[in-house]
C-alpha positions in Angstrom: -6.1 -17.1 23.9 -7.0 -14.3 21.3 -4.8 -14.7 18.2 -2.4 -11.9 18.0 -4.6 -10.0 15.0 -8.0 -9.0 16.0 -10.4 -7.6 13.4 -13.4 -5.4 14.2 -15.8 -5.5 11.0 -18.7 -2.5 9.9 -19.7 -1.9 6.9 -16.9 -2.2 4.4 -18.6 0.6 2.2 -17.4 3.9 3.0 -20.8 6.6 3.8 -19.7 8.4 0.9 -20.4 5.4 -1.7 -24.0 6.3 -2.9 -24.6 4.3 -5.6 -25.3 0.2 -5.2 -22.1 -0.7 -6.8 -19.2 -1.4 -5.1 -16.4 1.3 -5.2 -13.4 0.8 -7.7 -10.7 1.8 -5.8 -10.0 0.5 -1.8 -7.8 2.7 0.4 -5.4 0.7 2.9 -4.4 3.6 6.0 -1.0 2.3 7.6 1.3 3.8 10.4 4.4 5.4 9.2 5.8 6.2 12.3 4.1 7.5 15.3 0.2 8.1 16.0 0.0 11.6 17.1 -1.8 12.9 13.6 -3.3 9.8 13.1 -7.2 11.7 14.0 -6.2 14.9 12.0 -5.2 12.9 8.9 -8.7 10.1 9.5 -9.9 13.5 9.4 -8.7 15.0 6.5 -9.1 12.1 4.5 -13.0 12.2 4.9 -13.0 16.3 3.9 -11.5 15.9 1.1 -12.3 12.8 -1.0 -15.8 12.6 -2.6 -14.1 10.0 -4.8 -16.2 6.6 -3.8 -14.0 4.3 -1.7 -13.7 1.3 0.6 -11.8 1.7 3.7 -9.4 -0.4 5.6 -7.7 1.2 8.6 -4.4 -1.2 10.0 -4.6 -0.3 13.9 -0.9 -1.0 14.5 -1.0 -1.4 18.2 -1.6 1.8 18.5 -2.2 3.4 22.5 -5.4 2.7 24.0 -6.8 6.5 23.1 -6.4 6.6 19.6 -7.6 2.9 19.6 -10.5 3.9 20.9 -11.2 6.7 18.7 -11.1 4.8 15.4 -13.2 2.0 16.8 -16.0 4.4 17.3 -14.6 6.0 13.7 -15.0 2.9 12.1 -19.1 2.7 13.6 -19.8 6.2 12.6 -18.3 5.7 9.3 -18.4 2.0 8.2 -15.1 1.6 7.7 -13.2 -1.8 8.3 -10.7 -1.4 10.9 -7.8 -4.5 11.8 -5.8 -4.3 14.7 -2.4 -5.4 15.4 -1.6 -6.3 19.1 2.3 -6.4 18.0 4.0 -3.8 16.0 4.2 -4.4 12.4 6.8 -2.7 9.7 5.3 -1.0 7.3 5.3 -3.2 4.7 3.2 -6.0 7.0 0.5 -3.7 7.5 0.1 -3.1 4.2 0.3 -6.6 3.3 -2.1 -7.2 6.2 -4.3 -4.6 5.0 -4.2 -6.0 1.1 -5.1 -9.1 1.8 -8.9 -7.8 2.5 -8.7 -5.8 -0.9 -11.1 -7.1 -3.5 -11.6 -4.1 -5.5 -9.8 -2.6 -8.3 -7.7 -0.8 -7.7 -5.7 -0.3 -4.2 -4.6 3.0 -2.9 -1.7 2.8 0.3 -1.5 5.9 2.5 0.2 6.4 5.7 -1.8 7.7 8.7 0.4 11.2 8.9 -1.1 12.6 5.4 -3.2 15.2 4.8 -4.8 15.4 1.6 -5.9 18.4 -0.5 -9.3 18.3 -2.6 -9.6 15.7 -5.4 -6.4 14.0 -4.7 -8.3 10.7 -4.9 -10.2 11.5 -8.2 -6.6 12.3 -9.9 -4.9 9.1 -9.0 -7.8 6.9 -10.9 -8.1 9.2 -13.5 -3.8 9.0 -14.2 -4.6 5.0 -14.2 -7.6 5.4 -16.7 -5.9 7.3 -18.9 -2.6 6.3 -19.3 -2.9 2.0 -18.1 -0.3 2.9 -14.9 0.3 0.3 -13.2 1.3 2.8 -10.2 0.5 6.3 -9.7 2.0 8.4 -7.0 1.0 12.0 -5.7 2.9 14.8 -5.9 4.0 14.8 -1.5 4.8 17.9 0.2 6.6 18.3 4.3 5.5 20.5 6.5 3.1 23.3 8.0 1.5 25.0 6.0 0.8 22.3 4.2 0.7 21.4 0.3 3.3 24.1 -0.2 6.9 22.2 0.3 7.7 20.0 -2.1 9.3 16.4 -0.3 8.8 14.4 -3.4 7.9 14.8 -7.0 9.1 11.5 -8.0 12.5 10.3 -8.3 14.7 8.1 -10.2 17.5 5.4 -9.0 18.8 4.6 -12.4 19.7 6.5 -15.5 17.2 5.9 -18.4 19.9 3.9 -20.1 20.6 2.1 -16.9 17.0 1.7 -16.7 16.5 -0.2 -19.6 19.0 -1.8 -19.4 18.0 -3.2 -15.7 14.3 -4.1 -17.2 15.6 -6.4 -19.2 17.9 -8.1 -16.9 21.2 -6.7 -18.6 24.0 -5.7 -16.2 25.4 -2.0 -16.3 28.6 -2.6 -14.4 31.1 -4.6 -16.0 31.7 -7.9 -14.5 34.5 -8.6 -12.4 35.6 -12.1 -11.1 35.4 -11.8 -7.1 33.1 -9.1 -7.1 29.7 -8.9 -6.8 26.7 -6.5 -8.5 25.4 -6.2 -11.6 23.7 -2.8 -11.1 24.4 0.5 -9.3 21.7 2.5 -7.2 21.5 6.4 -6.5 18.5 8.1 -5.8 17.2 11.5 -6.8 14.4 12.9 -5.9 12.8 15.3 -7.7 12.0 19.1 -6.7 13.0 18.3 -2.5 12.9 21.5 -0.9 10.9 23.9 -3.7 7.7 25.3 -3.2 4.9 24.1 -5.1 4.9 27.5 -6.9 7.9 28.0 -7.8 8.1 24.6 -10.2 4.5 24.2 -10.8 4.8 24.7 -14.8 7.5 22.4 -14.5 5.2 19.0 -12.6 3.4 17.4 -15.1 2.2 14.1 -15.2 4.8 11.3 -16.5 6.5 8.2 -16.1 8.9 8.3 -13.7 11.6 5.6 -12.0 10.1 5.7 -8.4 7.2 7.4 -6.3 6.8 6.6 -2.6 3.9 5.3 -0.2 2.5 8.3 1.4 0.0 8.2 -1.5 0.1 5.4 -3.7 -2.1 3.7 -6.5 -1.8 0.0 -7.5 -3.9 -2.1 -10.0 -4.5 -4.7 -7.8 -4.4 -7.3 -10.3 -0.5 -6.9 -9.9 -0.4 -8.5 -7.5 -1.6 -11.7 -8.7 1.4 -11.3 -11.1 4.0 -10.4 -8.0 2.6 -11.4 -4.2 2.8 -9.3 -1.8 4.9 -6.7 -0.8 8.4 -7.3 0.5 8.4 -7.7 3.6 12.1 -7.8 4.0 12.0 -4.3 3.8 11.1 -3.1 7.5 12.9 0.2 7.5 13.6 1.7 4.3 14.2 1.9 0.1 10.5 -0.3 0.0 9.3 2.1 -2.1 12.2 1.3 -4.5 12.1 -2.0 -4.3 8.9 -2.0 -5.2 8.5 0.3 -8.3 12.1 -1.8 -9.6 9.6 -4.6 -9.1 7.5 -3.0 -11.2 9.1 -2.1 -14.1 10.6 -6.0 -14.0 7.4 -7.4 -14.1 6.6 -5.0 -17.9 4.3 -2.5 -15.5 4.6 1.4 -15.4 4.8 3.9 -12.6 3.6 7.5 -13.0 3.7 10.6 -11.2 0.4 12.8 -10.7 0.8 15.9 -9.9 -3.0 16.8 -9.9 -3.1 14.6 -6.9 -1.5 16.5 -3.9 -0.7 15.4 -0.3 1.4 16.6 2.7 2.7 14.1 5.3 3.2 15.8 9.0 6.2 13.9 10.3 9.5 14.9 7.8 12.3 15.9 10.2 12.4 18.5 11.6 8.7 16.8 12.7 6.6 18.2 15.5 7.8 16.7 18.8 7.1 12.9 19.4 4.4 11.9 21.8 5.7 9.8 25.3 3.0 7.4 23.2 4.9 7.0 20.0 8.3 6.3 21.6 8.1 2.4 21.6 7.1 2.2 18.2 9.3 5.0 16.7 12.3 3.5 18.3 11.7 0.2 16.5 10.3 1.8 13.2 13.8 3.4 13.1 16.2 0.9 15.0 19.7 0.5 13.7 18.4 -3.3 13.5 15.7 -2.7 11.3 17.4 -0.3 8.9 20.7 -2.0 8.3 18.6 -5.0 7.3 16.6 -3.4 5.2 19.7 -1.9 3.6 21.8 -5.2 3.0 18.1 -7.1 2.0 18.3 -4.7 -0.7 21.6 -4.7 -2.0 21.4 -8.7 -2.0 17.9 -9.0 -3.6 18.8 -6.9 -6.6 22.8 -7.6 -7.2 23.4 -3.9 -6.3 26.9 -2.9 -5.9 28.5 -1.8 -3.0 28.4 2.1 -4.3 28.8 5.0 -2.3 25.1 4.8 -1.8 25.0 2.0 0.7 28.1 3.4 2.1 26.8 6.6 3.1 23.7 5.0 4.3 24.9 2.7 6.6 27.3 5.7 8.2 24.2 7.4 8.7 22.5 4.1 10.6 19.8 6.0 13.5 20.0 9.5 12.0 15.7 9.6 12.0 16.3 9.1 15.8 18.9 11.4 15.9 17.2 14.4 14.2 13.8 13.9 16.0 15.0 13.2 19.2 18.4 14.0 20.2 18.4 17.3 18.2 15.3 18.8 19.8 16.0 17.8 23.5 19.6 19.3 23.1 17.5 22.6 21.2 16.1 23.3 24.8 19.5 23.8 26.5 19.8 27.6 25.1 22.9 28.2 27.5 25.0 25.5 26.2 27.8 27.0 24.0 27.6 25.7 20.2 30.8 23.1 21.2 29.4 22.1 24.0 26.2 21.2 22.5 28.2 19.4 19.8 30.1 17.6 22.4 26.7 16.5 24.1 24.9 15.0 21.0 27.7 13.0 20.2 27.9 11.4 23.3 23.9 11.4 23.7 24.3 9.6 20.3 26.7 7.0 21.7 23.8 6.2 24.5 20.6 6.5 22.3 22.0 4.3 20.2 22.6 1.6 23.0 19.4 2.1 24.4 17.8 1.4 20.8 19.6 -1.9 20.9 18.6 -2.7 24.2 15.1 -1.6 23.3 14.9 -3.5 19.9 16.3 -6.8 21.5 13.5 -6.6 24.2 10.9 -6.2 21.9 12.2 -8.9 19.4 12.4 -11.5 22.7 9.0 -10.3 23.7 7.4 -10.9 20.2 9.2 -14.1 20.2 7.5 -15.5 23.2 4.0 -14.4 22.6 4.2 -16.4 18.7 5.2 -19.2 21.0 2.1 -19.4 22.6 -0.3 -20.1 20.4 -4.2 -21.6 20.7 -4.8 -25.7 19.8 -6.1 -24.4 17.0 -5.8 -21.4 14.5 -8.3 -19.3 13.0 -8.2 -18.1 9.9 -6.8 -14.6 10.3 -4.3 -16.6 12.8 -3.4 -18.8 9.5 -3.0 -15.6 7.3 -0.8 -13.6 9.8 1.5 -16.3 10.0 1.4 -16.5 6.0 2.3 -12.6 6.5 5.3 -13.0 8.3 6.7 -15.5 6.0 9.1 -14.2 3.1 6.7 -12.6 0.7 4.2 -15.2 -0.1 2.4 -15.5 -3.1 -1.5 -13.7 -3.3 -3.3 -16.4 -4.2 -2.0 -18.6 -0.3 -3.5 -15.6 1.7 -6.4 -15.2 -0.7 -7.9 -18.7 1.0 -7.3 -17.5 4.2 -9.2 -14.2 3.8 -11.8 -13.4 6.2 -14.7 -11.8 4.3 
């Protein structure tokens, strides 16, 4: 029996690496959370970089027709391209997809983005110049693209805070029988604008948090770290991670030079029938509240209004892109009736996503059951992958090169 990872190997140099050394910086393409712009964005990325770079696609179990497309993408190009017969979150593909990563400097994307000219080129240049540890691009949302701003950068502390968190100091005074040491919010900065409208105002700076659509990493952090955590399967990763960061003595910056648009922020395009089964557990209640209460725990966060509202709000991804637009096709419901529809289409959807999630969970469970006599080695490193965050150097043996 096939091990549950399969990887299909070309040429790890990308065709638009001309000279004889090996490119700086590897890109690592993950699913954020559906397929259907997964060709568009392969697409884009190729335009639009002349950058050199390495490429390593994660195939997260995606349907048969897109599978099929990047395995004849990754002959015509030379990329390397490793599937996933389960569904992984997205901080497993990326680990799966770092654990190839030799080069460096790694670069996450998600495989919704579409990226404008030079994007690439500014990232490294941010890192060259200023010793980031992380650079981020400046994201936008929506059609047309590159003119929305979703994120600029954010912060989740104040700078006082901030320091003050760095260095291991609580901010909230402590309280015998209570727990947390720190309190989270989170700002993003310039949601909503257009790109116009602030541009004198995005400039390139250190900044508490950017998020994975587009991100550069030294690589050597990792060495310093391990791997990403994996705990988080639904949401705040891209905190945890820059907090990370800044623990460890590293620096995150945001680029504005570089600029990309992801396709899927709600109000998205409609979901394929295809992207259902993994949408539904990308965003499950399960999933998210997880994440939420790994979060909290991991970083002796209080109990703030933060996590409060966010746990209210458990399934609202599902709720906006596909309650919302099904109940948008009713045109002769009154505006209560409609109201009185989603809420009790809530009340079902969100029974259905526990069923759903539950299923999948079992089925995963029986298929690790059933393993081979014996393991190869991307068997070996999968397993290492689904461990709590283990350290570089234990997958690093188990590479396959």
């Amino acid at each position: 029996m096939s091990s549950s990872i399969t990887s299909r190997t070309q040429s790890l140099t990308s065709t638009q690496e001309t000279s004889t050394l090996e490119p700086e910086v590897t890109l690592v393409v993950v699913p954020r959370e559906r397929f259907q712009f997964a060709e568009r964005s392969l697409e884009s990325l190729y335009e639009n970089t002349s950058f050199p770079f390495k490429l390593i696609y994660v195939d997260n179990n995606s349907p048969a027709k897109l599978r099929r497309y990047l395995e004849s993408q990754a002959q015509a190009k030379g990329f390397q391209l490793v599937r996933s017969e389960y569904y992984l979150s997205p901080n497993q593909a990326r680990n799966l997809g770092l654990s190839y990563v030799h080069s460096k400097y790694v670069v996450f994307v998600d495989n919704d983005v579409i990226f404008s000219p030079g994007w690439l080129k500014a990232l490294v240049n941010c890192t060259k110049e200023t010793g980031a540890t992380v650079v981020g691009s400046l994201v936008c949302q929506y059609q047309p693209v590159h003119e929305i701003i979703h994120c600029a950068g954010g912060e989740y502390m104040s700078p006082e805070e901030l320091a003050k968190f760095v260095k291991g100091e609580p901010t909230v005074p402590q309280v015998p029988g209570e727990t947390g040491k720190w309190t989270v919010h989170e700002k993003t900065y310039f949601q909503n604008r257009r790109v116009e409208e602030v541009s004198d105002r995005l400039k390139r700076e250190p900044i508490g948090f950017v998020e994975f659509h587009a991100m550069l990493v030294q690589t050597s952090l990792f060495e310093q770290i391990g791997y990403l955590d994996e705990g988080f399967s639904c949401t705040k990763e891209y905190i945890d991670f820059c907090m990370t960061v800044m623990r460890a003595g590293g620096t995150v910056y945001f680029e504005p030079a570089s600029v990309v648009t992801f396709l899927t922020h709600p109000p998205a395009p409609p979901l394929n029938w295809a992207d259902l089964p993994y949408f539904m557990i990308r965003w499950s209640d399960a999933w998210e509240r997880e994440s939420l209460m790994h979060f909290q725990e991991k970083w002796n966060l209080t109990e703030s209004k933060y996590f409060q509202k966010r746990y209210k709000k458990l399934g609202w991804r599902r709720r906006e892109e596909l309650i919302k637009p099904w109940i948008a096709q009713l045109p002769f419901l009154s505006k209560e009736r409609a109201k009185e529809l989603e809420k009790q289409l809530v009340v079902w959807e969100r029974k259905l996503n526990h069923y759903w999630f539950d299923r999948y969970t079992r089925k995963l469970a029986k298929a690790k059951r059933i393993q081979p006599p014996h393991k190869n080695k991307l068997t070996h490193q999968t397993d290492a992958l689904h461990s709590s965050t283990p350290p570089l150097e234990k997958a690093s043996a188990s590479r396959m090169r």
